[in-house]
C-alpha positions in Angstrom: 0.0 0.0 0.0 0.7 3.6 -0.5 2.5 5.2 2.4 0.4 7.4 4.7 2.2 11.3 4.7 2.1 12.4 8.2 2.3 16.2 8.3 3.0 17.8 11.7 2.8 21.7 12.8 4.5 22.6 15.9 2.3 25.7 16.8 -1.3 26.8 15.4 0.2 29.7 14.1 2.6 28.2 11.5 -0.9 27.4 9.6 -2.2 28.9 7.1 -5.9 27.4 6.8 -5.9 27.1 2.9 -3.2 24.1 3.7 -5.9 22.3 5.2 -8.4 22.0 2.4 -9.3 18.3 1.9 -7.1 17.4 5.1 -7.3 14.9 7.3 -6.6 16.9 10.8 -5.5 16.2 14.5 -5.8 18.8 17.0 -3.4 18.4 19.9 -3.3 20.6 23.4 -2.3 18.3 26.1 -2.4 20.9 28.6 -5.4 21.1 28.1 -8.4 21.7 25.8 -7.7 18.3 24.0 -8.0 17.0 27.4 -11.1 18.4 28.4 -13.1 17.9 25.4 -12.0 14.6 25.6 -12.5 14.2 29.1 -16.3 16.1 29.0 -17.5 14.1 26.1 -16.6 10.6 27.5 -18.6 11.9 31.0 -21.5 12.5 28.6 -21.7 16.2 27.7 -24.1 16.5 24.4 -21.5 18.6 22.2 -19.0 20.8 22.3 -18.1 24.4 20.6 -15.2 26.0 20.3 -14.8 29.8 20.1 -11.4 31.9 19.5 -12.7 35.3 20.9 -14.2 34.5 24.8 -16.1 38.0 24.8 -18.5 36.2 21.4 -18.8 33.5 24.2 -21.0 35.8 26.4 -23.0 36.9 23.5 -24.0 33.5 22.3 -24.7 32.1 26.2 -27.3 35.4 26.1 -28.8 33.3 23.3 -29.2 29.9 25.2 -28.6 30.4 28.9 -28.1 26.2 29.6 -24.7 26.6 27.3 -22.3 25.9 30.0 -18.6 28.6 29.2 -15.5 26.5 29.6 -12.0 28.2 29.2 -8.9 30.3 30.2 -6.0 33.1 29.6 -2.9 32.8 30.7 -4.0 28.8 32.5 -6.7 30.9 34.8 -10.6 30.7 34.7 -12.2 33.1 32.2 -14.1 35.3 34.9 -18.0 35.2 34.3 -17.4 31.7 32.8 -18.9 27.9 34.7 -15.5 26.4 34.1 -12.1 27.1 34.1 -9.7 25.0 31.5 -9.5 21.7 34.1 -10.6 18.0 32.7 -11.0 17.5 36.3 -14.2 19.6 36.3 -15.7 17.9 33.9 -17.5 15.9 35.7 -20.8 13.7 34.6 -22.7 15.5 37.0 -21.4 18.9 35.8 -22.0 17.9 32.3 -23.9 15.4 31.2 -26.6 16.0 28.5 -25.3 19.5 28.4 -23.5 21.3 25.4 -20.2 23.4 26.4 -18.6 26.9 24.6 -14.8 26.9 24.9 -12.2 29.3 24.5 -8.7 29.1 25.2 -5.9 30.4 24.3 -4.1 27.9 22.1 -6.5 24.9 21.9 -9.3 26.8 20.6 -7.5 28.8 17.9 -5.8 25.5 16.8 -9.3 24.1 15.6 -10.1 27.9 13.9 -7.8 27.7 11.9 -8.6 23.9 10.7 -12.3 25.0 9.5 -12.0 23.9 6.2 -10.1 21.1 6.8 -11.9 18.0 5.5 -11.9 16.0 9.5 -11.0 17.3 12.6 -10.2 15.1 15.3 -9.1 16.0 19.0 -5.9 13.8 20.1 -4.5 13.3 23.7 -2.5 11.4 25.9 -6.2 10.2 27.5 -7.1 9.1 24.1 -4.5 8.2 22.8 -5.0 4.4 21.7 -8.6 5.4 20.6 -7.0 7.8 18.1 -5.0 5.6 16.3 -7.4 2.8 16.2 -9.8 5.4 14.3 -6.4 6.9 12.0 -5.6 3.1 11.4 -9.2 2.5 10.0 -9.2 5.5 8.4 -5.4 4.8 6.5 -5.3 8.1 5.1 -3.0 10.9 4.8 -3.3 13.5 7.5 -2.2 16.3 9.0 -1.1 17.1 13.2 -1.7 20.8 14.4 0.1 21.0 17.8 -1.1 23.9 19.5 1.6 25.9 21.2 1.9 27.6 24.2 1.4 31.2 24.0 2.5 31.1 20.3 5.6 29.2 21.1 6.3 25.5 20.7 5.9 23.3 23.6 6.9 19.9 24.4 4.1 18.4 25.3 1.9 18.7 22.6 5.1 17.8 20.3 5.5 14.5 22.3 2.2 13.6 22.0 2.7 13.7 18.3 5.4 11.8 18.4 3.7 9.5 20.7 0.7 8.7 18.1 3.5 8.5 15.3 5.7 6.0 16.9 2.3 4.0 17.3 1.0 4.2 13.4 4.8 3.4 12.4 4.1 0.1 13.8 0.9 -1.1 11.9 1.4 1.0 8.8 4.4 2.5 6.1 4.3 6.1 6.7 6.1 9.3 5.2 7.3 11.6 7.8 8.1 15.6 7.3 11.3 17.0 8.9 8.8 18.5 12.3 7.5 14.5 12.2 10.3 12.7 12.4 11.7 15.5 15.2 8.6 14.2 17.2 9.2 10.8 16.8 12.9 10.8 18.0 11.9 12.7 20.7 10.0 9.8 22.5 11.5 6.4 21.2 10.3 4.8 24.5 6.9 6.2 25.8 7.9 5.3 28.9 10.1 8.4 29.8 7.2 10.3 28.9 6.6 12.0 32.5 10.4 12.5 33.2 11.1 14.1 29.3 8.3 17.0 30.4 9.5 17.3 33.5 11.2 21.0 32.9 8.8 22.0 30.0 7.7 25.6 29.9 4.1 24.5 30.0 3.9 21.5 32.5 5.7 24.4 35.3 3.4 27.0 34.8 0.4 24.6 35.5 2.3 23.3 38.6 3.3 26.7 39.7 -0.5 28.1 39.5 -2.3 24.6 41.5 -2.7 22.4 38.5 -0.3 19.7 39.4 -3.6 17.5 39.4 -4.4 18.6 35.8 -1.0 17.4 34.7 -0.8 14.1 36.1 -4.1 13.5 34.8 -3.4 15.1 31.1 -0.2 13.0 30.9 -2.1 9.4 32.1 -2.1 7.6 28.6 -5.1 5.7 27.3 -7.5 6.3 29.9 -10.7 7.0 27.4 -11.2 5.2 24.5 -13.5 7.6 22.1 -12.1 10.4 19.6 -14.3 13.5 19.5 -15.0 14.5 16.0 -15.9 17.8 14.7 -18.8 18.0 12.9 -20.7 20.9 11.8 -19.0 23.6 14.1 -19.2 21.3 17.5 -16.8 18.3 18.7 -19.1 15.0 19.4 -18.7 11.4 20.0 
């Protein structure tokens, strides 16, 4: 068979949305709107819509006060909003048969710029092993947006790609770009995974502000097995 090109973006803003026409696309942001959409949809929230500017969030809640506002700036609780940007909040009881509006500041404006992509999936470490079981049926080419950090590149998210492309390597022939292939050889064995991130920019500043529960959970592997799919402007199981 035909090799399966594996495209990888190390920050939302190296994309340029025209790219993505007819793609095949994989949002990562381990820490940690990949996580919580993830996280909310396997505890039963009904959808889930993502939203680059937070002050449109307020608008559209005026519209349909049970829309429960998710998200952060800066790894802190959007004030007026139900939820901050914690998986750990996303409880069944919190959100089960309910639709959510996030907005954060890389997640979030990863999947903006992915609109005309042709798919859009949303990839973590929780999810991990459902992910590739649904890129292994799919055996097509696709692209990975890691999110950033503030506009910079961060480790996580690129470990996680390399994570998911160590794992397709195995079951099929793939053809890696140069940002790829940096993310593979950057986790040859996944588990170091905890002890490669521990001095990453992105892990500290969620332990310094009280997250250290957010980042053991967001860097437990293979916890959940469904992939949220994007479909029609909301993420869904």
């Amino acid at each position: 068979m035909d090799k399966i090109k594996i495209k990888t973006f190390f920050r939302h803003n190296d994309v340029d949305s025209k790219q993505l026409l007819g793609k095949n696309v994989v949002i990562i942001d381990v820490l940690r709107a990949t996580t919580v959409i993830v996280t909310a949809l396997a505890n039963g929230a009904k959808d889930i819509q993502t939203i680059a500017d937070f002050e449109e969030a307020f608008k559209l809640k005026e519209n349909n006060t049970e829309l429960l506002l998710a998200g952060e700036r800066n790894a802190l609780k959007i004030n007026g909003f139900d939820f901050g940007n914690s998986p750990l909040e996303m409880t069944s009881e919190k959100v089960k048969g309910k639709s959510l509006l996030m907005s954060t500041s890389n997640g979030t404006q990863a999947v903006r710029v992915a609109q005309n992509a042709k798919s859009i999936i949303a990839a973590a470490f929780v999810n991990m092993a459902a992910v590739i079981n649904h890129l292994l049926k799919l055996q097509q080419d696709f692209v990975i947006i890691c999110s950033g950090t503030n506009g910079q590149f961060s480790l996580d998210d690129a470990l996680a790609a390399g994570l998911l492309i160590n794992r397709i390597k195995k079951y099929l022939p793939v053809e890696l770009c140069d940002n790829s292939l940096i993310c593979a050889l950057a986790i040859p064995n996944e588990t170091t995974l905890k002890e490669s991130l521990k001095d990453c920019y992105h892990v500290n500043i969620l332990k310094d502000r009280g997250f250290q529960n957010d980042v053991e959970y967001c860097l437990s592997t293979d916890i959940i097995m469904e992939v949220p799919q994007f479909i029609n402007g909301k993420f869904i199981l």
